[in-house]
C-alpha positions as CSV (number, residue, x, y, z in Angstrom):
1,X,18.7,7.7,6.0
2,X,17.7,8.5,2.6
3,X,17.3,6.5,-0.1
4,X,20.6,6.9,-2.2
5,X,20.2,7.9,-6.0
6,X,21.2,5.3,-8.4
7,X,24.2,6.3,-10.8
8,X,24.9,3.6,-13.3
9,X,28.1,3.3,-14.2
10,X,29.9,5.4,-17.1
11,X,30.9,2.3,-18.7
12,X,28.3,-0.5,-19.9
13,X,29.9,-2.0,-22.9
14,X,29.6,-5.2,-20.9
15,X,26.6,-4.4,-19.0
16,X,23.5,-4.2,-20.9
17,X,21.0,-3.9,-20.1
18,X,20.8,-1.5,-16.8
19,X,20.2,-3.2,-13.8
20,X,16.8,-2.0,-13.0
21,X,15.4,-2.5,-16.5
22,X,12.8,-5.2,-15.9
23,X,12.8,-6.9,-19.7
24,X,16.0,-8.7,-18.6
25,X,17.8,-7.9,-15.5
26,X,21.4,-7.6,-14.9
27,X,22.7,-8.8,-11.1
28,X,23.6,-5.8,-9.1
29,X,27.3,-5.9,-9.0
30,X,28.7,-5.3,-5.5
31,X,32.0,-4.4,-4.3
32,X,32.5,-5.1,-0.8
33,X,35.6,-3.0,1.0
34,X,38.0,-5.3,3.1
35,X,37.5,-4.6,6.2
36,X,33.3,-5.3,5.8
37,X,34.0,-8.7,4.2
38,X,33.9,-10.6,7.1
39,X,32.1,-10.0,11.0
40,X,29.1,-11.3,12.3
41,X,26.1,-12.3,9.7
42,X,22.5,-11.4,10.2
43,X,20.9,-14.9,11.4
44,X,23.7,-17.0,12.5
45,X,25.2,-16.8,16.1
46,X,23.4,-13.9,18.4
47,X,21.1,-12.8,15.9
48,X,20.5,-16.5,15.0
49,X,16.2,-16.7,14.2
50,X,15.7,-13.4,15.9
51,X,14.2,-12.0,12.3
52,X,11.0,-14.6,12.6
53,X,10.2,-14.9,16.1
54,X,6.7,-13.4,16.7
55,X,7.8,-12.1,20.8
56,X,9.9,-8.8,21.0
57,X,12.8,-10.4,21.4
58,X,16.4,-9.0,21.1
59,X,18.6,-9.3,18.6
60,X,19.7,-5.5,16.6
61,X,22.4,-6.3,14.2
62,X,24.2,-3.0,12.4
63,X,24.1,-2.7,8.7
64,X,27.2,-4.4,7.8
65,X,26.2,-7.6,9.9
66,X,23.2,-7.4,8.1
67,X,24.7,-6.4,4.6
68,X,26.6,-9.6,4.6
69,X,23.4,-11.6,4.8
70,X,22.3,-10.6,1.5
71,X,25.7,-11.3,-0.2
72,X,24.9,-14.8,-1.2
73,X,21.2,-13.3,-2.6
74,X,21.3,-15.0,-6.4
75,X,20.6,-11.5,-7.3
76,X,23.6,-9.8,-6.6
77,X,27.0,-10.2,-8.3
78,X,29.7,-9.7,-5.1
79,X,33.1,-9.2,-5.5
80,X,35.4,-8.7,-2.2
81,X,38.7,-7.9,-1.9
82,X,40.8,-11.0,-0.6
83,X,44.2,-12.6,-0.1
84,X,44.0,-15.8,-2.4
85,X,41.7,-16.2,-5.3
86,X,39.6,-18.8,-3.9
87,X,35.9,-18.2,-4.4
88,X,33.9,-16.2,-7.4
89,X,34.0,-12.6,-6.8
90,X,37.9,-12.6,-5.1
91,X,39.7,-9.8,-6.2
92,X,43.5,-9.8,-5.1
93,X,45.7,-7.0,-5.6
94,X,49.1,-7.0,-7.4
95,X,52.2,-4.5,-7.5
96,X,52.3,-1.5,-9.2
97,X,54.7,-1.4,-12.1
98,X,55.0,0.7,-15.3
99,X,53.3,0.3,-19.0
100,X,54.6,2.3,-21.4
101,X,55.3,5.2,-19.0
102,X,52.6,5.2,-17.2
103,X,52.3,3.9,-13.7
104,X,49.9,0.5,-13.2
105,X,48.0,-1.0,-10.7
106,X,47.3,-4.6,-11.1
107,X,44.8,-7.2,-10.1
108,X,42.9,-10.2,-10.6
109,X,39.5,-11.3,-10.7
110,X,38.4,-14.8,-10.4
111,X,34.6,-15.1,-12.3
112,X,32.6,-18.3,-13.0
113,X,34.3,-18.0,-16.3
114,X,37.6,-17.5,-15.0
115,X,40.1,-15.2,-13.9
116,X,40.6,-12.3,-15.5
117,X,43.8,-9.4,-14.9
118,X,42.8,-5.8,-15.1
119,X,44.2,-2.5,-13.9
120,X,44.1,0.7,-12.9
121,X,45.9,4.0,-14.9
122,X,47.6,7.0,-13.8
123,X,49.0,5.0,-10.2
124,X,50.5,7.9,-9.3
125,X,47.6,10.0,-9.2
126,X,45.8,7.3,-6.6
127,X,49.0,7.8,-4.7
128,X,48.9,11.5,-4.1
129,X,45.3,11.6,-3.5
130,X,46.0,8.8,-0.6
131,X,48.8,11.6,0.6
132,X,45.9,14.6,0.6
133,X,43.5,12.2,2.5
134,X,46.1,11.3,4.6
135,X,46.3,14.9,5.8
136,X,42.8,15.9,5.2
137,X,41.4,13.4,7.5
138,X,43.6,12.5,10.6
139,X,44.0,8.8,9.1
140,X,46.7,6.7,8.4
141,X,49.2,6.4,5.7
142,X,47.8,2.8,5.0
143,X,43.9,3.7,5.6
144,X,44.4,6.7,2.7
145,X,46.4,4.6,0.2
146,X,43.7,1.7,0.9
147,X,40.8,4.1,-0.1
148,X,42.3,5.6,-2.5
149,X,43.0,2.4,-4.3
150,X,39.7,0.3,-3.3
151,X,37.6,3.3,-5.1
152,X,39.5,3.3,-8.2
153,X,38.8,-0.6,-8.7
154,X,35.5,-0.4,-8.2
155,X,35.6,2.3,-11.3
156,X,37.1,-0.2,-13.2
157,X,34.7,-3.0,-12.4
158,X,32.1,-1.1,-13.2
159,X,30.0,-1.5,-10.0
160,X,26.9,0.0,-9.2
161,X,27.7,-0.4,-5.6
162,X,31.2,0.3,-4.2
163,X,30.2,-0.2,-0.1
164,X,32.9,0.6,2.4
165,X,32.6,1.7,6.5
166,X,35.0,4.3,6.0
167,X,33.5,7.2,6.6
168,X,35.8,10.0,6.1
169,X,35.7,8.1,2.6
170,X,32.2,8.8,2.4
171,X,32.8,12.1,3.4
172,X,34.5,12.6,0.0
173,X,31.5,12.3,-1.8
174,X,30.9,15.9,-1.0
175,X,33.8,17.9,-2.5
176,X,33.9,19.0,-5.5
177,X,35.7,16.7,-7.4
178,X,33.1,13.8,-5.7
179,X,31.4,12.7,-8.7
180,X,34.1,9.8,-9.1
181,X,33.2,8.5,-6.1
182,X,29.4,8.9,-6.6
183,X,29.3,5.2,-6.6
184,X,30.5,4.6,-2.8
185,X,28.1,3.6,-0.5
186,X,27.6,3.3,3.4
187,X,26.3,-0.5,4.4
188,X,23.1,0.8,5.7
189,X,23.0,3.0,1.9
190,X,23.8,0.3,0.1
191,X,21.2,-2.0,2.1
192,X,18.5,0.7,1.0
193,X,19.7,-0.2,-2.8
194,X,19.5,-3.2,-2.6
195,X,16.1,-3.7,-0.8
196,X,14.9,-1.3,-3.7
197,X,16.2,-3.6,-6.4
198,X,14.6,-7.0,-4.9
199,X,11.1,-5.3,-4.7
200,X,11.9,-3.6,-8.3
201,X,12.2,-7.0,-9.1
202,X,9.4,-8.7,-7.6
203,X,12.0,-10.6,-4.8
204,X,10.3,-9.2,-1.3
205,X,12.3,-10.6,1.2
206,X,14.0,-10.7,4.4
207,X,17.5,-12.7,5.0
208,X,18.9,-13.7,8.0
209,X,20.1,-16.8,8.5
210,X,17.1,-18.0,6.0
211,X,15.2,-16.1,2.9
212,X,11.7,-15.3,3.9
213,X,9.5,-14.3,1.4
214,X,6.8,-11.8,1.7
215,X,3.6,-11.2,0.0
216,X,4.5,-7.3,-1.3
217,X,1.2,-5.7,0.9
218,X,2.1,-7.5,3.9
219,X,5.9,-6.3,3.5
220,X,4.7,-2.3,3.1
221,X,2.2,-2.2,5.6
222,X,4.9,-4.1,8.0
223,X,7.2,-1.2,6.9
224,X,4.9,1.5,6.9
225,X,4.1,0.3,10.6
226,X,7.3,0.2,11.8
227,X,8.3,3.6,10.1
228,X,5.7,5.3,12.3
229,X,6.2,3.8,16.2
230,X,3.5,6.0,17.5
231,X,0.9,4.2,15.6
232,X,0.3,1.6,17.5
233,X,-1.2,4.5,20.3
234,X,-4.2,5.2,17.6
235,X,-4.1,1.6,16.7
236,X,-4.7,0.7,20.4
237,X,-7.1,3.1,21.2
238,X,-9.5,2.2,18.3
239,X,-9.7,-1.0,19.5
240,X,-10.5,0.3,23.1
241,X,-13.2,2.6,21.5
242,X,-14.6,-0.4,19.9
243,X,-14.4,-2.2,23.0
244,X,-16.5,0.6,24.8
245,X,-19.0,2.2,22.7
246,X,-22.4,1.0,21.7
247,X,-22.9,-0.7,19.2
248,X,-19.0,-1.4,18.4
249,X,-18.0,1.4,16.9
250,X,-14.8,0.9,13.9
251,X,-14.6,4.3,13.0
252,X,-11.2,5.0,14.6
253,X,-10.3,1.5,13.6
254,X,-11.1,2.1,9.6
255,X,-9.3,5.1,9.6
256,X,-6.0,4.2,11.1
257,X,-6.2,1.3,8.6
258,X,-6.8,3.7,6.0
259,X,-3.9,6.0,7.2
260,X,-1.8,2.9,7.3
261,X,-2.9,1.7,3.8
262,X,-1.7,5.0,2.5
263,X,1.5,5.2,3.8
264,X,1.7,1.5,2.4
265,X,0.9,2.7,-1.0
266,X,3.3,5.5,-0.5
267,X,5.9,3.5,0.3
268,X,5.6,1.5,-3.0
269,X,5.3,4.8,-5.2
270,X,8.5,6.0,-4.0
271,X,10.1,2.6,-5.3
272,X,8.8,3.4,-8.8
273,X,9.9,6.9,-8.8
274,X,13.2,5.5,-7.8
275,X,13.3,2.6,-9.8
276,X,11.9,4.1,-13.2
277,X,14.2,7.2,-13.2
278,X,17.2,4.8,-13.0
279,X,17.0,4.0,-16.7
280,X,14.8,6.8,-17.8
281,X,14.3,4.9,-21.4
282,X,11.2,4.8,-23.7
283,X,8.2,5.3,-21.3
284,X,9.5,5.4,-18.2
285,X,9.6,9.0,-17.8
286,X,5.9,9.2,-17.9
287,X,5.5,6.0,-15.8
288,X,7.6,7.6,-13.2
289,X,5.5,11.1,-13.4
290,X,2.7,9.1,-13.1
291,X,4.1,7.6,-9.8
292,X,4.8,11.0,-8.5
293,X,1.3,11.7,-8.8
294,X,0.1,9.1,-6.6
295,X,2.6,9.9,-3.8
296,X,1.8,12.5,-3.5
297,X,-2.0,12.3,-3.9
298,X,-1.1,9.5,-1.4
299,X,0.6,11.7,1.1
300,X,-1.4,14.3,1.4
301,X,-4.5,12.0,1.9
302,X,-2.1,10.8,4.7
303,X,-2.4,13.8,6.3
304,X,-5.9,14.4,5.6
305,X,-7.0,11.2,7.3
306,X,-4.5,12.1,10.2
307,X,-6.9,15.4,11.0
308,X,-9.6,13.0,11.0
309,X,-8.9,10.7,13.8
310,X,-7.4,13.3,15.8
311,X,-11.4,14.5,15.6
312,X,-12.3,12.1,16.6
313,X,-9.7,11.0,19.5
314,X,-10.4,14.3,21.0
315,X,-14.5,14.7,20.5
316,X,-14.5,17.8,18.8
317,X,-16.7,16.1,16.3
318,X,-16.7,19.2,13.4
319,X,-18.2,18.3,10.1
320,X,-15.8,16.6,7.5
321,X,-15.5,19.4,5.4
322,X,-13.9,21.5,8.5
323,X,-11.9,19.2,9.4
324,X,-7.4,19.9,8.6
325,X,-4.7,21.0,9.4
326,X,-4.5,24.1,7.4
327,X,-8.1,24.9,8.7
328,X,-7.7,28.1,11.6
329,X,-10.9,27.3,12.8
330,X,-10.8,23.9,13.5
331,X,-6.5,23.9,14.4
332,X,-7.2,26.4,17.4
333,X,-9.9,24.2,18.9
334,X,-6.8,21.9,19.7
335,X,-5.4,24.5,21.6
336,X,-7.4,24.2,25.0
337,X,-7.1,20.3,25.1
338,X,-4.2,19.4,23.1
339,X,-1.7,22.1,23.6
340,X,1.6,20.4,22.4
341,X,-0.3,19.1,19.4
342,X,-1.4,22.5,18.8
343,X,1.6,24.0,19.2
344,X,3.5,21.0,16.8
345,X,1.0,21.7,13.9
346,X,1.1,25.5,14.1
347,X,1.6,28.0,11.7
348,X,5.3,28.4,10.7
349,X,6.7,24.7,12.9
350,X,7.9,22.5,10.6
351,X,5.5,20.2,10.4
352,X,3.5,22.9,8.9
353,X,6.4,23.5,6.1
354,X,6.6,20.1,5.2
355,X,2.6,20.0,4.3
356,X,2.9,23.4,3.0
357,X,4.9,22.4,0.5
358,X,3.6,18.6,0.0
359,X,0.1,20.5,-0.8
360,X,1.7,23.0,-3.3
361,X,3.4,20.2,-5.3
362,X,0.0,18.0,-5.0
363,X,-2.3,20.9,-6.1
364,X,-0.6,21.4,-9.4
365,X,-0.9,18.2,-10.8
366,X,-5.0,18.8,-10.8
367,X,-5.4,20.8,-13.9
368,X,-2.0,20.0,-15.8
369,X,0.0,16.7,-16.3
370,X,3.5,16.8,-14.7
371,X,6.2,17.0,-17.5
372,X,9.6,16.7,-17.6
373,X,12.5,19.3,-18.9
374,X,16.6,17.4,-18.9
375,X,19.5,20.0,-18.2
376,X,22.7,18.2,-18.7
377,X,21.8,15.2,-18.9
378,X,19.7,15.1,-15.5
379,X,15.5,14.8,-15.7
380,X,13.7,17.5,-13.9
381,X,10.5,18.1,-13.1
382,X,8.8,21.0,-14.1
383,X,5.9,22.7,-12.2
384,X,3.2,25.5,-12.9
385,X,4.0,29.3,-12.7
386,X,2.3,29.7,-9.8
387,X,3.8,27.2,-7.6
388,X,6.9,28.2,-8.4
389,X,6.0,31.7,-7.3
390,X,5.2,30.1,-3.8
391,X,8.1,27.8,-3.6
392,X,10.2,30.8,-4.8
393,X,8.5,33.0,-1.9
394,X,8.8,30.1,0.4
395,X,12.8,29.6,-0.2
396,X,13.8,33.6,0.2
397,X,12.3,33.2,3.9
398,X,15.5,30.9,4.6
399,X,14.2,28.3,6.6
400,X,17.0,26.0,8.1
401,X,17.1,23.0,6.1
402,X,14.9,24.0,3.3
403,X,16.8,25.0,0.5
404,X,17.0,24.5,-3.1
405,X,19.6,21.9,-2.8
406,X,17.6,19.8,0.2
407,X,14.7,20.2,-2.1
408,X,16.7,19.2,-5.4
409,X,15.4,22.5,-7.1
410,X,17.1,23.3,-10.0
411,X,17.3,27.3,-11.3
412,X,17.4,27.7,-14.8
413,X,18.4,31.1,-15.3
414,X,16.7,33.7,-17.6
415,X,17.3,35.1,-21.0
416,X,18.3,31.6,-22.2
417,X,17.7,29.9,-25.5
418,X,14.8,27.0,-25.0
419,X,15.3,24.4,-27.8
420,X,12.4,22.0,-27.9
421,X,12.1,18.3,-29.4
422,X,9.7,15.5,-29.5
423,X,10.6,13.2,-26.3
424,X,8.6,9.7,-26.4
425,X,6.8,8.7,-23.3
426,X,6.6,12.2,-21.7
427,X,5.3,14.1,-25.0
428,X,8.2,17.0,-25.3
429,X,10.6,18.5,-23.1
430,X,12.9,21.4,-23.5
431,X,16.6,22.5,-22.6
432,X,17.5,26.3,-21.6
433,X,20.9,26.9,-22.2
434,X,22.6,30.4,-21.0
435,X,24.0,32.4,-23.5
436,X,27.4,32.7,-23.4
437,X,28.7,35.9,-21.6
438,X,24.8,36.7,-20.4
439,X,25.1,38.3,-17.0
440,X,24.2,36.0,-14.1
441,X,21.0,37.6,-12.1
442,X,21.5,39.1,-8.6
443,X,18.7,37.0,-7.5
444,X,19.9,33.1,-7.2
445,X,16.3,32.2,-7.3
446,X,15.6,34.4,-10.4
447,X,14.2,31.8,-13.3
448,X,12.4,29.0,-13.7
449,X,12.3,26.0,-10.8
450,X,12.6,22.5,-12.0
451,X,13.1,19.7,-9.3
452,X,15.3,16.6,-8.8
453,X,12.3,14.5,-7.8
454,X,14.5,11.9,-5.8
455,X,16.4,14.6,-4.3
456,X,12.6,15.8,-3.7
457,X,11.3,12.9,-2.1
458,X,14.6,12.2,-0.2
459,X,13.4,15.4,1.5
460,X,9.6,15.2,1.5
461,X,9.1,11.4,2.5
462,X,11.4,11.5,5.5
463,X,9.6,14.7,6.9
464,X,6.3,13.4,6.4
465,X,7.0,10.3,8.5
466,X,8.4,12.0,10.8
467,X,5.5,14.8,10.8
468,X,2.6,12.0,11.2
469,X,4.6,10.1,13.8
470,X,4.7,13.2,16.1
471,X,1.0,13.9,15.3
472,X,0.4,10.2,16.5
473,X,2.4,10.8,19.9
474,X,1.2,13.7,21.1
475,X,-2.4,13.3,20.5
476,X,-4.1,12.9,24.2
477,X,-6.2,10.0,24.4
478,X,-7.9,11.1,27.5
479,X,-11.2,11.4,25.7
480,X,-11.1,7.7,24.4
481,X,-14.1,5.9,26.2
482,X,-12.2,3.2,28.4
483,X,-9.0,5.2,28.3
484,X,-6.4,3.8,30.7
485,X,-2.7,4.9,30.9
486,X,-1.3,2.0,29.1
487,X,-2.5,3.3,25.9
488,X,-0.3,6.1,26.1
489,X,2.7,3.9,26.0
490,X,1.5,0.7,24.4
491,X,3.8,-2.5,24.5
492,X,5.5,-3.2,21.3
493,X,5.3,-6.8,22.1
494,X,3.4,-9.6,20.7
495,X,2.3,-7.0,18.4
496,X,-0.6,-7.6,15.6
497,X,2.0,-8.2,12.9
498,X,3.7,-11.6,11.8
499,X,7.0,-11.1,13.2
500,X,8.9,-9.1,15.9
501,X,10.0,-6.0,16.1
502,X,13.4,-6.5,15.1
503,X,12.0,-7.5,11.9
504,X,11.5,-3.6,12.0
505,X,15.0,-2.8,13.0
506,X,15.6,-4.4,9.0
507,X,12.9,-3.1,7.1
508,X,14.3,0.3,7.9
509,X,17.8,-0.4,6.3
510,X,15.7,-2.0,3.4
511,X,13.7,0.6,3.2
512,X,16.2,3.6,3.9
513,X,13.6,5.0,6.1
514,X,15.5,6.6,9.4
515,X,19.3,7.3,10.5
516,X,20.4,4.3,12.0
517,X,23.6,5.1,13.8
């Protein structure tokens, strides 16, 4: 699961400043569909404690159970839909009836200061939608009109989060007349938002049953631990080739720490990326280029240090500057005594596309800053000629999954007119627009690439986790000194962390790390 993009909402008269701006935070305001609002909670009942117990114990809650953990967070503003306006954040529905010709939906909404009535327009409109995703969708009469309806309010609330479990609601993101429900979220989507926010704001933390808070390292290394399961194979068999060679030797140990650290650091660069382009005011667009940077830098070095210990796992001891994945020599020595590594990490798998492309975007930030170019309102990022010749190269191959909309790429066609203007924080930035009536070029990838970085990373981060897990599991320890077949298979038990494994199970919906289905 990625983590979602932030759209504020189009209205803010009553909402200033944006939620992620740090000079004076708003709450994140929440709307919680019906049938989420109540159900088991995260730390009461079976999952009661199971968060903070240091044993493997059981104890996986879904999203929603854990969702509704966080709703009494002080920094969240909640509203659910009820029957009786009985607690701040109620919203009950009223009748439809007619204003001045037009058709009205009314409700109420009880507030610390109040209640106050509101409504939505055009009711007849949310009525023959609720028809079409009647029939679209297989659902019932009752289900469509209940959508329909629940989305609409959440417009008019102005929430930055409209959560629902429907998913053939969700599935209406996607059409082309989506971007009025851009704001509806999954739980475990909505979870990823809101463990983004609390961090943004300096609130690390776990709830269930009881808030428990985290020193930020300890909380990204915990997470970068449990993003990557087959870790704990190196991290075992370090310690085993401390245990067994003379003199105690922590080289396997440093650099698994190293790798770990790294994935840590990436994990809190991809916050800021996130974060800072979801108000993209005064010198946040640098800041956020600047965190792109070191993700990337941060990345790669992932991968760099990953070559490393597999050196040294399998003895074939090659001096440093030989040692990487894109190096022929040194990949087909893997071949004779690690064949499904070999094979994983080859030319043309997709491991070897995701560091392809990692390394393209990290090279060309060496020489030249990253800058920024906005098309429509949207920031992109803009990148060197000469990567986009190779990304450009890369995308006409038509590998599955890579394309310019996994990768957020945006094609700005030729024979445009480039207006320029001074842009604090980021130095300039420039707007192509077509000419009117200019032919569009046979070539779809004909012009110049600028990238959705968060649609970037959503793509990138995932795959490199993934990537580096795999590298982790199918590197043989055979060669380890003291090598015995329970560190192929490590328990995950009483592991060298401060709490369970389940504790894993919810840092990946904070984090929006994997699918959790």
């Amino acid at each position: 699961m990625p983590l979602p993009l932030y759209t504020p909402p189009a209205l803010r008269s009553s909402r200033e400043p944006n939620p992620f701006a740090r000079s004076q935070p708003e709450r994140l305001r929440v709307l919680i569909d019906w049938p989420l609002a109540t159900g088991l909670v995260d730390g009461d009942g079976d999952y009661q404690g199971y968060p903070f117990l240091g044993s493997g114990s059981t104890g996986y809650p879904d999203a929603a159970a854990v969702l509704r953990s966080y709703l009494g967070h002080d920094a969240l503003e909640v509203l659910r839909i009820a029957d009786e306006l009985k607690e701040d954040g109620d919203v009950v529905l009223g009748e439809p009836h007619p204003i001045e010709g037009h058709e009205t939906f009314s409700f109420q909404v009880r507030r610390p200061s109040g209640t106050s009535y509101s409504g939505i327009y055009y009711y007849q409109q949310a009525v023959d939608e609720a028809a079409a995703f009647t029939s679209r969708h297989g659902i019932s009469t009752q289900d469509g009109y209940d959508g329909a309806i629940f989305y609409r309010i959440g417009a008019e609330l102005e929430a930055d989060l409209v959560v629902t479990g429907r998913r053939w609601l969700l599935a209406e993101r996607g059409r082309p007349h989506g971007k009025s429900l851009a704001r509806l979220a999954s739980p475990d989507e909505a979870l990823a938002l809101i463990g983004l926010y609390l961090r943004w704001h300096r609130q690390y933390m776990i709830v269930g049953g009881s808030a428990v808070r985290w020193h930020p390292t300890d909380m990204r290394h915990s997470a970068a631990y449990t993003a990557m399961p087959a870790f704990e194979r190196w991290n075992q068999a370090g310690r085993t080739w401390h245990d067994r060679t003379p003199g105690g030797d922590l080289t396997i140990e440093q650099l698994n720490q190293t790798l770990l650290t790294r994935i840590s650091r990436a994990l809190q660069f991809r916050d800021g990326v996130f974060a800072l382009s979801a108000t993209m005011d005064g010198h946040e667009p640098e800041e956020m280029l600047c965190e792109l940077d070191s993700l990337l830098f941060s990345l790669v070095g992932a991968f760099d240090v990953s070559a490393r210990i597999t050196d040294c796992l399998l003895q074939i001891n090659d001096p440093v500057r030989k040692i990487g994945w894109p190096n022929l020599e040194w990949h087909r020595k893997l071949e004779p005594i690690a064949k499904d590594l070999y094979d994983y990490t080859a030319d043309g798998t997709q491991m070897h596309r995701v560091f392809k492309v990692l390394r393209w975007l990290r090279n060309s930030v060496h020489n030249e800053a990253l800058d920024l170019t906005t098309d429509n309102k949207t920031f992109y990022l803009t990148i060197d000629a000469e990567t986009q010749d190779k990304l450009r190269g890369f995308l006409r191959e038509g590998h599955t999954g890579w394309t310019t909309g996994n990768l957020g790429i945006h094609v700005q066609s030729p024979g445009g007119a480039t207006a320029e203007k001074w842009l604090p924080g980021t130095g300039r930035h420039s707007v192509t627009v077509r000419r009117s009536g200019a032919p569009r070029p046979a070539d779809p990838l004909e012009g110049r690439l600028a990238v959705d970085v968060r649609k970037l990373i959503n793509k990138i981060f995932p795959e490199c986790l993934t990537a580096l897990d795999q590298i982790m599991r199918l590197t043989p320890l055979t060669r380890v000194p003291g090598y015995h077949p329970g560190l192929d298979d490590p328990s995950r038990v009483n592991l060298p962390w401060q709490y369970s494994d389940t504790t894993g199970h919810r840092l990946r919906f904070l984090y929006g790390l994997t699918e959790l289905g």
